[in-house]
ZATOR-199839 format. One record per residue (C-alpha): residue number from 1; chain; x, y, z. Coordinates in pm, 1 decimal. Example, Ala and Ser with C-alpha at 12.3 -4.5 7.8 and 13.67 -1.06 7.14 Angstrom:
<pts>
{1 "A" {1230.0 -450.0 780.0}},
{2 "A" {1367.0 -106.0 714.0}},
</pts>
This chain:
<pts>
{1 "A" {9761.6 9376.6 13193.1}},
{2 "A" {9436.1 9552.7 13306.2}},
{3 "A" {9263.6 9714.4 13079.5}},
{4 "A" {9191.9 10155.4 13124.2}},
{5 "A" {8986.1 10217.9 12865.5}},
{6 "A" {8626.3 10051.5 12772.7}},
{7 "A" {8627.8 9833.3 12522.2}},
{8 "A" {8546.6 9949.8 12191.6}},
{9 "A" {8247.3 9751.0 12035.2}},
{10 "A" {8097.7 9888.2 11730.5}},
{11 "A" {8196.9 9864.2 11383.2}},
{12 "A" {8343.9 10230.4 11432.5}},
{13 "A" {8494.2 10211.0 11749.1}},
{14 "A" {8720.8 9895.3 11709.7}},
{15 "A" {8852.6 9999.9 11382.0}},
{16 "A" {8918.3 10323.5 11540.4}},
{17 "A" {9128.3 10153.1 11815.3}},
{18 "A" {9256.5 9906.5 11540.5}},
{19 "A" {9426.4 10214.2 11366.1}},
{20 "A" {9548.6 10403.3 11646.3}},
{21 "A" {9751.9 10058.5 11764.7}},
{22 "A" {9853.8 10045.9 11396.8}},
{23 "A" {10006.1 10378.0 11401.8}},
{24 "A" {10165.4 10333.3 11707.3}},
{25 "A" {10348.2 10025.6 11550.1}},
{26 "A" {10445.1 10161.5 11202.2}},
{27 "A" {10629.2 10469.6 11383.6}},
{28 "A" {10778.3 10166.3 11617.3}},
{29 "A" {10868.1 9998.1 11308.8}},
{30 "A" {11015.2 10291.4 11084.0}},
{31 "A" {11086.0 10624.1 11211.8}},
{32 "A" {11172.7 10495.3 11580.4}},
{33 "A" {11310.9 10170.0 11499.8}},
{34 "A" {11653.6 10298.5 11634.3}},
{35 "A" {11475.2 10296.2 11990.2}},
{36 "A" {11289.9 10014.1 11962.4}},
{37 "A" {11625.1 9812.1 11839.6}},
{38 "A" {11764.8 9888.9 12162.8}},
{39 "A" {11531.8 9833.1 12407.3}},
{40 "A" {11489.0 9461.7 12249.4}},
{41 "A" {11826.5 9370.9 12440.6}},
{42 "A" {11820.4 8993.5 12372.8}},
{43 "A" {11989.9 9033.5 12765.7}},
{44 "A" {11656.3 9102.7 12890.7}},
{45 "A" {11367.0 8867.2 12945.1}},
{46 "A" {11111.6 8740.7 12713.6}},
{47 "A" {10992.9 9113.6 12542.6}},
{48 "A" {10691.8 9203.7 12355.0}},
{49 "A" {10620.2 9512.5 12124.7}},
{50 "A" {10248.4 9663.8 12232.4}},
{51 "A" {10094.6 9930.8 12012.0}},
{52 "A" {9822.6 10073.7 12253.8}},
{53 "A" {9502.3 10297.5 12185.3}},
{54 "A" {9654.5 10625.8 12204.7}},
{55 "A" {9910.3 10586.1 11975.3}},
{56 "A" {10179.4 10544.4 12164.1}},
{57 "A" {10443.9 10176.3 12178.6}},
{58 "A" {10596.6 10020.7 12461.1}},
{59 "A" {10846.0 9724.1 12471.2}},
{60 "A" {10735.5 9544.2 12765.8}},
{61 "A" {10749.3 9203.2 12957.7}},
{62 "A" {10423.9 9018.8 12893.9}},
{63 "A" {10054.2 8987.1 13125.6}},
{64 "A" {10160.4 8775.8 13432.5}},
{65 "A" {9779.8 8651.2 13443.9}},
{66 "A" {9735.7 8322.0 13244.9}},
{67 "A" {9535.4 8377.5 12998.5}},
{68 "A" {9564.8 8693.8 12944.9}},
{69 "A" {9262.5 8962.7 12954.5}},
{70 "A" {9347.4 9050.6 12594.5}},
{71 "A" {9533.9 8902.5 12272.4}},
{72 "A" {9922.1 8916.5 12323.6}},
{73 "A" {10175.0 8990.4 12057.6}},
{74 "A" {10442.7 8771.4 12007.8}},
{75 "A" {10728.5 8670.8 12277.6}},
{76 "A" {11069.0 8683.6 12293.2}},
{77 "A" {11124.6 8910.7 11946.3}},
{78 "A" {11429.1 9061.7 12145.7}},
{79 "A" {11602.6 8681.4 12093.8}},
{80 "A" {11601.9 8667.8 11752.0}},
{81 "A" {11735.2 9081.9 11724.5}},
{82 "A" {12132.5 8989.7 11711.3}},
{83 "A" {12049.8 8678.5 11538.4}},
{84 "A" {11920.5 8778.4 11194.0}},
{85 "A" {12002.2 9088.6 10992.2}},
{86 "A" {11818.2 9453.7 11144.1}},
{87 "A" {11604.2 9484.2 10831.7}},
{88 "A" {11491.5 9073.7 10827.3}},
{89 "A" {11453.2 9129.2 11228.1}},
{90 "A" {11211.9 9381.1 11181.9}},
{91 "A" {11026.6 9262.5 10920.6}},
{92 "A" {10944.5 8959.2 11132.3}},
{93 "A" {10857.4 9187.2 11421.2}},
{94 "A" {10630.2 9355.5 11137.1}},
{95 "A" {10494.3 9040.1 11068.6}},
{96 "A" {10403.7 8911.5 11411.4}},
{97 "A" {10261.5 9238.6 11535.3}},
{98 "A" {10036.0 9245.4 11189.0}},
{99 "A" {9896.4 8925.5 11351.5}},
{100 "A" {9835.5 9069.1 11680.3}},
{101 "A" {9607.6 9377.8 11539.9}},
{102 "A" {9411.3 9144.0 11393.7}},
{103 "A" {9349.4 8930.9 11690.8}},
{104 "A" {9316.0 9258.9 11858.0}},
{105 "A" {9061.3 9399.8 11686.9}},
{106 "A" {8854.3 9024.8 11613.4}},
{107 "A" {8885.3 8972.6 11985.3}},
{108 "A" {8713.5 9329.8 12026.6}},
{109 "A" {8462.8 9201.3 11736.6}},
{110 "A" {8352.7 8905.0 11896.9}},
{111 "A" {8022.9 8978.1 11919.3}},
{112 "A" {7983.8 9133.1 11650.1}},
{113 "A" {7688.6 8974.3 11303.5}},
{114 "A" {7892.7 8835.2 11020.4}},
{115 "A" {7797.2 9151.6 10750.8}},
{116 "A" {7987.6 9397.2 11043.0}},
{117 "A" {8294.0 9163.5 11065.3}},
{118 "A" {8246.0 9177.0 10713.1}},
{119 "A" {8277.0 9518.4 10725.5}},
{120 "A" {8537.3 9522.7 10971.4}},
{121 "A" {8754.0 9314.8 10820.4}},
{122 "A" {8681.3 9547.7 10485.9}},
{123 "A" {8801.5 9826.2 10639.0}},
{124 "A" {9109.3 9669.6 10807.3}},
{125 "A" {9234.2 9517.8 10487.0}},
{126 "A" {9237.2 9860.1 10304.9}},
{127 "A" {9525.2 9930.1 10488.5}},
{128 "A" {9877.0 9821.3 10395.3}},
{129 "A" {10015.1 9584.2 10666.3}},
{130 "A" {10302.2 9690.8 10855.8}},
{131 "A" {10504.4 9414.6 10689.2}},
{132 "A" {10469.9 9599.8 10371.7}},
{133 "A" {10577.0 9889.7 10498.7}},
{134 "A" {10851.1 9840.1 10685.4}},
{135 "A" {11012.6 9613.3 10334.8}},
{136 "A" {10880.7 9886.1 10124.3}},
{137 "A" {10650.4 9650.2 9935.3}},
{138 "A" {10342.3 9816.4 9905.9}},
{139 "A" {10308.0 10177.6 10012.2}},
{140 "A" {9917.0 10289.1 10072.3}},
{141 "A" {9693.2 10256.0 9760.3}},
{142 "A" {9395.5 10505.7 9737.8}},
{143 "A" {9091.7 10379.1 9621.4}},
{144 "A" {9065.9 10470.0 9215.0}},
{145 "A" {8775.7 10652.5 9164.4}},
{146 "A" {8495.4 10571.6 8858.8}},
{147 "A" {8685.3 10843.8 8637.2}},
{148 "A" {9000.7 10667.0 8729.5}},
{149 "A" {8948.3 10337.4 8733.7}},
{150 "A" {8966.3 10258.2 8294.5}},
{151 "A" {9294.0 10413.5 8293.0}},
{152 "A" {9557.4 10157.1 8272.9}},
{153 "A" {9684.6 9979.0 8503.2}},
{154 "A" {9390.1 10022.1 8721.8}},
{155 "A" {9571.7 10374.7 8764.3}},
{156 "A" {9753.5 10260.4 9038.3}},
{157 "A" {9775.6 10532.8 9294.0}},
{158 "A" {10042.9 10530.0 9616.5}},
{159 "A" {10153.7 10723.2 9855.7}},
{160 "A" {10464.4 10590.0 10147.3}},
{161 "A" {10373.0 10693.4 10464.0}},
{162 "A" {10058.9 10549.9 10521.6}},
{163 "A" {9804.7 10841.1 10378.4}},
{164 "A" {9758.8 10879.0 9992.6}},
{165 "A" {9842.2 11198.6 9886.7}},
{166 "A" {9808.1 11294.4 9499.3}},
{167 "A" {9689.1 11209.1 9189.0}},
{168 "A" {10050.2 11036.8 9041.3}},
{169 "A" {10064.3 10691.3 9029.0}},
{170 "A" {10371.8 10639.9 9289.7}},
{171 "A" {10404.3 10251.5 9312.8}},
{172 "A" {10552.6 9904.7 9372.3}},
{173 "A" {10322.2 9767.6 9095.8}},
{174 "A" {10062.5 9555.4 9284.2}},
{175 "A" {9997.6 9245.7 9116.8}},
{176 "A" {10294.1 9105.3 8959.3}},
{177 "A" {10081.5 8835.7 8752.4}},
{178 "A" {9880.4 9195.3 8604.0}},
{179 "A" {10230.7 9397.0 8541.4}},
{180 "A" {10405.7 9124.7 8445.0}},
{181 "A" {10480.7 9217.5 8108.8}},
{182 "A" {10554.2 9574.9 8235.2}},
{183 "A" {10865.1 9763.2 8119.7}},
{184 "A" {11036.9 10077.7 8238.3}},
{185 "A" {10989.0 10320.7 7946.0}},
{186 "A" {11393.6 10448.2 7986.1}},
{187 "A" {11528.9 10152.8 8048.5}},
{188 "A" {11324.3 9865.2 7940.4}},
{189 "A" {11364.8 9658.4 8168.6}},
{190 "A" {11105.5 9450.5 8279.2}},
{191 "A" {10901.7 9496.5 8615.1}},
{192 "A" {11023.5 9389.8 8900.6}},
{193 "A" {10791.7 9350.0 9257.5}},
{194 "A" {11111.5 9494.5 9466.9}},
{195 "A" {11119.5 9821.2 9286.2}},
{196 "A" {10974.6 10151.0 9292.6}},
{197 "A" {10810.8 10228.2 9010.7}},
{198 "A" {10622.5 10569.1 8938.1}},
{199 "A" {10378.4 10583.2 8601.9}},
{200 "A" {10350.1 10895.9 8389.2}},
{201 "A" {9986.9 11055.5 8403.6}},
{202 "A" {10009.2 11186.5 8096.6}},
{203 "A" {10119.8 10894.2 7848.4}},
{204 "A" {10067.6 10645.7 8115.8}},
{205 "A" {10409.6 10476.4 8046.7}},
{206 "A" {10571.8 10301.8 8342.3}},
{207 "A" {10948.4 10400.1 8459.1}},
{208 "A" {11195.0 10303.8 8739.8}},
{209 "A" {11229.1 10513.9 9041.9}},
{210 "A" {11592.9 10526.7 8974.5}},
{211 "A" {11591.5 10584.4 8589.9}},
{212 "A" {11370.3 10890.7 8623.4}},
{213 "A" {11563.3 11009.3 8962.5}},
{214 "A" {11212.1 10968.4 9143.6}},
{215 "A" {11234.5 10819.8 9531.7}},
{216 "A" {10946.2 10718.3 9677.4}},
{217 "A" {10996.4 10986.7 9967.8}},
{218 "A" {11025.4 11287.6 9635.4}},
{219 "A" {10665.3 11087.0 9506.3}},
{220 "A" {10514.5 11211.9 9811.5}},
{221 "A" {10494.2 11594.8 9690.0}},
{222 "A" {10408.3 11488.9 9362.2}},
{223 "A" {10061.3 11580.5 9252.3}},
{224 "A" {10080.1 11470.4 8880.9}},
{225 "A" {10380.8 11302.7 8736.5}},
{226 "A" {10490.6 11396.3 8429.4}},
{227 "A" {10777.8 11196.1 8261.0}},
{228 "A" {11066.3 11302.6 8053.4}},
{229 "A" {10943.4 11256.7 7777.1}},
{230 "A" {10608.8 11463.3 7812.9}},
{231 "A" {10740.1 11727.8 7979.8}},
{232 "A" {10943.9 11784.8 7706.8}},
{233 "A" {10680.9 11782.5 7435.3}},
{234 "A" {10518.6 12052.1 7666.9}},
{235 "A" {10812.7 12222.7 7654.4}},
{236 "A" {10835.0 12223.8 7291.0}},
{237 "A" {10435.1 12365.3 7239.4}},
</pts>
């Protein structure tokens, strides 16, 4: 698989390439998975999922040249498609193709000091992977600012599709060992890493998605949440 583009070699210029793979692979992975479920016909021969620099995916038979110019994602994930639940088979494609960005862009990075991979690998990690995102684990967290950061919680801010968007804390609480003692202020119940969770900005009390009738996908146009409770002491003054 010849290569039609120069490869990228600053800091810069491999993450750039880095994130227009990625992008390429979380719409492969989410809104197109419907396409790329079918074109992994187990039928077929060994198939591999590509993300490529301009943001486009391809399904694809592997480089015939041994080795290969560049890093290759994984073989054969069209065998294990009928063999496995849809949402397990895709979270292993998630998983393999998380490793093959990396490789990608440390291949790229090669020659690169230690204090730029470093930096590189900084910039990389700041992203969710795709296996969080396809399972729903951890949705982008934006960086909490100085103002933000003594609020509790760390002041956990998400957003799901990749770009953070507001001010409300929209999350799957990050570190379970942190939240542990965490409960939803309707229900009580305690936290749990497979939920969505959304905090209050206001009296900073934690709730359910589901007890406060928030989804993650209504989070998104949410610029400060406000739970029952305190928006109905605003009501009252």
């Amino acid at each position: 698989m010849a290569s039609t583009f120069a490869s990228p070699r600053t800091v810069e210029e491999i993450f750039k390439d880095h994130s227009a793979r990625r992008s390429a692979l979380v719409r492969a992975l989410t809104i197109e998975a419907d396409e790329v479920y079918i074109q992994c016909d187990p039928e077929k021969e060994n198939l591999c999922l590509y993300g490529h620099p301009t943001e486009s995916w391809e399904v694809t038979l592997p480089a015939e040249e041994v080795p290969p110019e560049l890093p290759e994602p994984a073989l054969g994930i069209n065998f294990a498609r009928d063999g496995m639940s849809r949402k397990d088979w895709l979270s292993l494609v998630a998983v393999h193709s998380d490793c093959w960005l990396l490789s990608m862009a440390f291949y790229f990075g090669a020659r690169l000091n230690r204090n730029e991979r470093k930096r590189l690998f900084s910039m990389i990690n700041d992203l969710p992977t795709l296996f969080e995102i396809v399972t729903g684990r951890k949705p982008v967290e934006e960086k909490p600012s100085a103002e933000s950061g003594s609020k509790s919680k760390n002041n956990t801010k998400r957003a799901v599709d990749g770009q953070a968007r507001s001010n409300s804390k929209l999350s799957y609480v990050e570190d379970e060992d942190e939240h542990g003692d965490t409960i939803c202020g309707s229900c009580e119940g305690n936290y749990n890493a497979d939920e969505f969770w959304i905090g209050c900005d206001i009296c900073e009390r934690w709730y359910h998605g589901k007890c406060v009738k928030i989804t993650p996908a209504k989070a998104e146009s949410i610029k400060q949440y406000k739970c029952p409770s305190c928006s109905t002491k605003k009501t009252r003054h």
